[in-house]
N, C-alpha and C positions, 0 to 999 in steps of 0.2 A: 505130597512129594511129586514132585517132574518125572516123566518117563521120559528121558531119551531117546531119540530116535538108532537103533541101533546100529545106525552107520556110525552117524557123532561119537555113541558109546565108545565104538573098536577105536576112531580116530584118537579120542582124547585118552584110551586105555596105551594107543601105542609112545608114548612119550614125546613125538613130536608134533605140537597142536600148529594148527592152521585157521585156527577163529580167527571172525572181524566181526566188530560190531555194525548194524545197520537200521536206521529210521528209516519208516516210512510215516510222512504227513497228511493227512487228507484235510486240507481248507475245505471251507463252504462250501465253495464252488464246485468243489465234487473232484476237481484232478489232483491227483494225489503223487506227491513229491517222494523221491527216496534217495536217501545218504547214507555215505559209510565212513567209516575212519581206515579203509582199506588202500592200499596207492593205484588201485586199478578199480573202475568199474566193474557190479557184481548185477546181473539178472536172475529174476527167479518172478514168478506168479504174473508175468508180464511186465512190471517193472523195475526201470534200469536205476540200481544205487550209483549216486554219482558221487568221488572219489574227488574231486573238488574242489571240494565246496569247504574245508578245513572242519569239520564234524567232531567234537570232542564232548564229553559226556562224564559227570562225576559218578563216582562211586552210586552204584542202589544199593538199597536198604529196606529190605523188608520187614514186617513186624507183623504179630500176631495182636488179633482182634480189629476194631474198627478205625484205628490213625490213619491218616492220610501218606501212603510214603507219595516222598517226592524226590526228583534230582531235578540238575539241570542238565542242560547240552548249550554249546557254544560252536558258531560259526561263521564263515564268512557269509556278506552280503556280497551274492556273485549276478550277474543280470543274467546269468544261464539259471538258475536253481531260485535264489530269494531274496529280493531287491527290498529296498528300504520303504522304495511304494506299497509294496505288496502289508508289511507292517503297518506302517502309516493308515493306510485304509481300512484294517481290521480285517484284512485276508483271513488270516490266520487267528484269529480270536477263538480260543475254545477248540481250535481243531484237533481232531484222533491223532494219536499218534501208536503205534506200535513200533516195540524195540525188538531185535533179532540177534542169537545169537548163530552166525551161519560157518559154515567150515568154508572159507575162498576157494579151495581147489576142488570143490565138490557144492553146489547154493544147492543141492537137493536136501543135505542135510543141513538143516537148521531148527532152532528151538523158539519157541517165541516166549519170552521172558517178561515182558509188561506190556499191558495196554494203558492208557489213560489217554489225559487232554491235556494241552497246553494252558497253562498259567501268565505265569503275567512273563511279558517281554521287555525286556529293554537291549536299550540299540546304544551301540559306539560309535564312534569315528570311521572304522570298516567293516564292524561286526557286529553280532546280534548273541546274548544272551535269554534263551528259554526257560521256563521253571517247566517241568512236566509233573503232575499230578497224576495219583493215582483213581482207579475207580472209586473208589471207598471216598474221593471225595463226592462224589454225587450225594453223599450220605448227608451233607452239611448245607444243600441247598433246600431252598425254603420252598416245599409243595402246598398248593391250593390256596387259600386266602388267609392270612393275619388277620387280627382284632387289633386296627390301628389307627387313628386319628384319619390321618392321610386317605388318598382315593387309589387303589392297587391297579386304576384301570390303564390303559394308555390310549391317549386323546386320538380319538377318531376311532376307536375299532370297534367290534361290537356289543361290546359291554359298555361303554360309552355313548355311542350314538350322535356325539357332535357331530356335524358333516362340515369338513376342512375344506372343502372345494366351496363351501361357500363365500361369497365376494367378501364377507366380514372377518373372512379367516383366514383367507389366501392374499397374496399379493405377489409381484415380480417386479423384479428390478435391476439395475448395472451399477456395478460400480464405477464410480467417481471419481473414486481418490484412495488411494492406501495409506494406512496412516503407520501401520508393521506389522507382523507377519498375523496377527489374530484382529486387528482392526481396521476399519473400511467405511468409507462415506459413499451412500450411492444416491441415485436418482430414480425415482417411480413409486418411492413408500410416502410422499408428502401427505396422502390422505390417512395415514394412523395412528395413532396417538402414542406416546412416547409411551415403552416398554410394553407394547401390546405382543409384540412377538418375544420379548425372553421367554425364555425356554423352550420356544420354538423350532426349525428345522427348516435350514438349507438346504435343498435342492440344486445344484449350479447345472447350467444347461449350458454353458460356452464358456471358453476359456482350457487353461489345462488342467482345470480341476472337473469338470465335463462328466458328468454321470455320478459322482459324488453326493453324501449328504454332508451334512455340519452342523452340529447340536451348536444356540445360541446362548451367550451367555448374558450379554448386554442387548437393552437395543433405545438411541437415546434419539430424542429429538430435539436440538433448540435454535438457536437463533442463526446456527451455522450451518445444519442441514441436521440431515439423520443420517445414522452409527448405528454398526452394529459391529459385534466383538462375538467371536467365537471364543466353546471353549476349547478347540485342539488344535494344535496345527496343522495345514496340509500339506499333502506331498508336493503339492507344485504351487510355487506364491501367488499371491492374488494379483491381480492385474488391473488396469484401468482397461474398462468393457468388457471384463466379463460378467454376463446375464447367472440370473438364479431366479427359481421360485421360491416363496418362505409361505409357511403358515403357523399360526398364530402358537404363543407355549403355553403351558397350564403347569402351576406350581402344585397343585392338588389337594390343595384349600377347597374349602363346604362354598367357604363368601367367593371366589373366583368359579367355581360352579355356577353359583347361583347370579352372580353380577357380571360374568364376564360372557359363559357360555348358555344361561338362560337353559341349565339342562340339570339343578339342583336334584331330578326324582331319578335319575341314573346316576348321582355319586356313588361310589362300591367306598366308601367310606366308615368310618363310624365319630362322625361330629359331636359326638354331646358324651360320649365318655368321659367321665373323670380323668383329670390330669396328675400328673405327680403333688400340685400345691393341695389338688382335695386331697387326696392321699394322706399328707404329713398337715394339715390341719389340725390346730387344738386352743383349748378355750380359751379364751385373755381375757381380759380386766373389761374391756368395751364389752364383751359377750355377757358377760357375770352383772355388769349395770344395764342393760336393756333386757333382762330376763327377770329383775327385780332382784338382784344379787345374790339369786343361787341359780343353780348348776341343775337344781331335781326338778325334776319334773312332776305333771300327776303321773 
């Protein structure tokens, strides 16, 4: 059960309340954003809730044991507070958020009522939709290593050990030609062979995408030039000359280990595990005649 701060207590005991609700957001980046649903900006712990920015918020809902609660919040994309760039780029992926319940005529009293992270986002025509999660989702993320086909590692770090700045694995290039907003013909990749960089990574060093990465989804080469296709949009179209560097993708295959990257005795894998068809395997007609038509054994 909450203890009140006993200021809030008297306030919300005297019949006339003076709450507003307020976010604060902490992206990556470490500067941390703060909003209210109140008509006037509220300060408290150094940072200014801005009043804004349209900040709305469903109903919470908490529950006993381990469920995830979750709400959402809904607001404007404002260039003072939180620009569609700022999404677009993954600003805000996963970021803290704390929820505040504060008394406006008094921000010394206030209650803090939920922490968690943001969830997935989706963006409007002028505004942006949050899902905010609770802690209790941390509960559902997967720690240490799975028992899974696949290689858990990611290419180049130290569990891996491929080195991506090698010339086999890097390359730089300009675009060409735009073909629409996720596809692109450039010039400087002539020396590698068609889909050598899917699943690879964009770099852009020029242009107004400039500091950016961009996970690849395609990357073709034939008699027209070489393509490559991302899979997300950017915040700012591509253009004819803008530069980028790219290194090579890994779908995280045992055989693309071993023939691609020449680095088979660092897969974090497990290759030769049984599949789902050994699993549901069982005897037929062809097994019963090359056993001599029984089943027993000695």
């Amino acid at each position: 059960m909450r203890q009140l701060p006993s200021g809030l207590q008297t306030a919300l005991a005297s019949g006339t309340t003076t709450l507003c609700w307020c976010w604060k957001v902490g992206p990556r980046d470490g500067t941390a954003l703060g909003f209210t649903d109140h008509d006037r900006d509220i300060t408290f712990d150094g940072l200014t809730y801005r009043a804004s920015t349209g900040f709305t918020a469903s109903d919470m809902q908490s529950s006993l044991g381990l469920s995830v609660d979750n709400l959402e919040v809904t607001g404007a994309l404002s260039s003072l507070a939180l620009t569609e760039d700022d999404l677009l780029a993954g600003r805000f992926d996963d970021a803290g958020v704390e929820i505040w319940a504060v008394d406006w005529s008094d921000p010394t009293q206030r209650l803090l009522l939920r922490s968690g992270n943001l969830g997935e986002v989706r963006r409007g025509d002028v505004g942006f939709m949050a899902e905010i999660r609770g802690l209790a989702n941390r509960l559902n993320l997967s720690k240490g290593r799975n028992f899974e086909y696949g290689c858990n590692a990611i290419l180049g770090d130290q569990r891996c050990g491929v080195n991506l700045a090698a010339a086999a694995f890097a390359g730089a290039g300009t675009v060409s030609a735009t073909l629409d907003d996720w596809r692109f013909r450039v010039s400087g990749l002539d020396a590698f062979a068609d889909g050598w960089f899917r699943d690879g990574l964009v770099s852009w060093t020029g242009g107004g995408n400039a500091g950016r990465q961009s996970e690849v989804k395609a990357h073709y080469v034939d008699s027209s030039g070489v393509e490559i296709e991302l899979r997300q949009l950017l915040p700012v179209a591509i253009a004819v000359g803008d530069s980028f560097g790219i290194v090579a993708g890994c779908d995280k295959q045992f055989s693309t280990c071993r023939s691609k990257f020449a680095n088979n005795v660092n897969f974090r894998g497990f290759p030769h595990m049984p599949g789902n068809d050994f699993v549901v395997r069982y005897p037929n007609s062809s097994d019963i005649n090359n056993n001599g038509g029984s089943l027993t054994g000695s």
